[in-house]
KERO-403080 format. One record per residue (C-alpha): z, y, x. Coordinates in Angstrom, 2 decimals. Last residue first. Layout:
<nodes>
NODE         z         y         x
NODE         Z         Y         X
...
</nodes>
This chain:
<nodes>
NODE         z         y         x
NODE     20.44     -7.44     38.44
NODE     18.88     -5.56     36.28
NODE     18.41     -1.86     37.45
NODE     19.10     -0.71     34.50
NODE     21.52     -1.72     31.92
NODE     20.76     -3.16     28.78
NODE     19.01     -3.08     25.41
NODE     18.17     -5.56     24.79
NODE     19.26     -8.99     25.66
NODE     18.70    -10.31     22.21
NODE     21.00    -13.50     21.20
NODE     21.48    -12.34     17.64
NODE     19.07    -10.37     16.52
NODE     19.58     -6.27     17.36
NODE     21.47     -4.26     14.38
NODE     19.30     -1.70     12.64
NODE     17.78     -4.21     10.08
NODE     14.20     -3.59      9.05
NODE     12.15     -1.03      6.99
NODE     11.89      1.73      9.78
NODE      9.68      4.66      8.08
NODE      6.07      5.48      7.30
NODE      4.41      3.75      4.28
NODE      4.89      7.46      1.83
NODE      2.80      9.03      5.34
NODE      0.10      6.71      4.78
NODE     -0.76      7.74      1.51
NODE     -0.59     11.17      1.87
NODE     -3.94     12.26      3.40
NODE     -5.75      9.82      0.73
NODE     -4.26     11.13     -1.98
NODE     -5.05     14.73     -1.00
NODE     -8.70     13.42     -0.11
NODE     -8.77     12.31     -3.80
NODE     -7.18     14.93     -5.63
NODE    -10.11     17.37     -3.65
NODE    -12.79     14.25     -4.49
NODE    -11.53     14.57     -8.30
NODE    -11.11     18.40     -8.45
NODE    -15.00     19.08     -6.93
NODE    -16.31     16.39     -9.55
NODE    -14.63     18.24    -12.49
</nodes>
C-alpha cells in the first residue's frame, strides 16, 4: 500500500508541471510594441 502511494505520488509529482506548460496569453504584440523588427536598427 505504502510502495503504491509514494509510486502515485512521484508520478503526480513528475506530471504536474508539465499540465502548467503552454502560452496562456494573447498572440498579437501590445499595441505600440516595436518588436519584432528588422535588424540592424537603424
Amino acid at each position: 500500500m505504502t510502495r503504491r502511494l509514494l509510486i502515485a505520488l512521484l508520478v503526480l509529482g513528475l506530471l504536474v508541471p508539465l499540465a502548467a506548460c503552454g502560452r496562456k496569453g494573447a498572440l498579437e504584440p501590445p499595441p505600440g510594441s516595436t518588436y519584432p523588427r528588422e535588424y540592424p536598427a537603424e
